[in-house]
N, C-alpha and C positions, 0 to 999 in steps of 0.2 A: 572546746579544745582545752586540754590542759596544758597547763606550764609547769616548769621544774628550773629548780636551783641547779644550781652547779655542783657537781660531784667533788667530795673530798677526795678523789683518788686523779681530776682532774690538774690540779695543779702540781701535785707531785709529780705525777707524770708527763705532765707536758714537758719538763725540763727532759726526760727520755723519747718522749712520744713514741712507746712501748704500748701497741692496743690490748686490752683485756679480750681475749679471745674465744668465743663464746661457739657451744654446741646446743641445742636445740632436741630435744625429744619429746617427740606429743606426736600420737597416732594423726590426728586432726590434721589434715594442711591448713585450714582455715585457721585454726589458732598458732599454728607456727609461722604463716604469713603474717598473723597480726604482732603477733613476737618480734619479730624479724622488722614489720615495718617501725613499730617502737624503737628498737636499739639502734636501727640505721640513723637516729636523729642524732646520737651517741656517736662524736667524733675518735672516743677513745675505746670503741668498742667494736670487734670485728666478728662477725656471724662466720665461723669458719665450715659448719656444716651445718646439716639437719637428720636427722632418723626419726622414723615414723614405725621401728621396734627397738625394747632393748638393747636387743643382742646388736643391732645396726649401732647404737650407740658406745655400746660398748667398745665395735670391732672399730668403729671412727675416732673414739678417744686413745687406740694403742696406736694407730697411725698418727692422726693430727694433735695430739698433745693439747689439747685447747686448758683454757686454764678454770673455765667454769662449764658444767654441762647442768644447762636447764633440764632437770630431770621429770617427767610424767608419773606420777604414781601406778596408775593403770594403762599398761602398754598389749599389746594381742599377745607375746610369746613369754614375758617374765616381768615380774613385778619390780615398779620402780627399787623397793623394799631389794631386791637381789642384785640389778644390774648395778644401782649403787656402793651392795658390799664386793661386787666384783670390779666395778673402775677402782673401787677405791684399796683394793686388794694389788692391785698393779700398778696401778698408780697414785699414791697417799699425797701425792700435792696438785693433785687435780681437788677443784672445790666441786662440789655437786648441790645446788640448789634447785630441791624439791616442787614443784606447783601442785595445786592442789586443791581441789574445790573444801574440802574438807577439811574441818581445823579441832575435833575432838583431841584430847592429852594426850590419849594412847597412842592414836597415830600420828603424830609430831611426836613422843618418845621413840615411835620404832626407828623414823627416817632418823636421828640422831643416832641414835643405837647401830644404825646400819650403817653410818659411814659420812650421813648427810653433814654438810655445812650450814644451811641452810631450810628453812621451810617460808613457803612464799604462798597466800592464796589464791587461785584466780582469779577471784573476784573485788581483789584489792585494788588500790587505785595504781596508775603504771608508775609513777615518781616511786613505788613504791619496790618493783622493780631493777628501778636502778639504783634504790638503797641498799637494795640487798645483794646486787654483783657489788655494788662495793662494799661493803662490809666484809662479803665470805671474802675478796681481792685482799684484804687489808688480812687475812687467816684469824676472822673473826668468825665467829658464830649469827644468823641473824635469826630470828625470831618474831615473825609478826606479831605486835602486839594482841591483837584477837587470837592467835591461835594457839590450841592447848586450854581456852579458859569457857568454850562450849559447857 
């Protein structure tokens, strides 16, 4: 089992107790339940939906406003790469934090280029995870360290 520090976005917020409102896209259920079960541990974090296509992501983010949408690179109907520049075409203060098995330059340059806040691996550890909703929460940029330096 792992453990984790306390989030710097926790203490700021607890004075609002304001959840960071989180969407989910990944074809997978198995990896969006394991998502899902990670951030429920996250008092200041609320899983508002899930989509298992872009376009589901997309159509969920103009309804529910969440304020981070875990994004899939490779979804069945459009590429993480698009549905990205379309939340973020409508919505520019939604963060979108990319997952991603893959961490070559190029494609951690397009997901920025596209709109990304974020790029996160999947194979990263999960503390790592919630560094990184908080960081894009905080309208930072996060960057795995590994990625981009394949």
């Amino acid at each position: 089992m792992w453990s984790r520090k306390p989030l710097r976005y926790e203490k700021s917020m607890a004075r609002t107790q304001k959840k960071i409102r989180v969407l989910i896209c990944n074809k997978y259920v198995l990896f969006r339940e394991g998502i899902k079960s990670l951030l429920r541990e996250e008092t200041l974090i609320e899983i508002v939906a899930e989509a298992d296509t872009a376009r589901q992501a997309i159509d969920q983010t103009a309804r529910l406003r969440p304020d981070v949408v875990l994004m899939d690179l490779v979804a069945p109907d459009l590429s993480g790469f698009e549905a990205t520049r379309r939340i973020k075409a409508v919505h520019p203060d939604v963060r979108v934090l990319i997952l991603s098995l893959r961490d070559d330059e190029a494609l951690v340059s397009r997901c920025f280029e596209a709109g990304a806040s974020g790029y996160i691996r999947t194979n990263d550890q999960p503390s790592q995870l919630h560094s990184a909703i908080d960081t894009v929460c905080r309208l930072s940029e996060y960057r795995n360290q590994r990625a981009g330096m394949a």
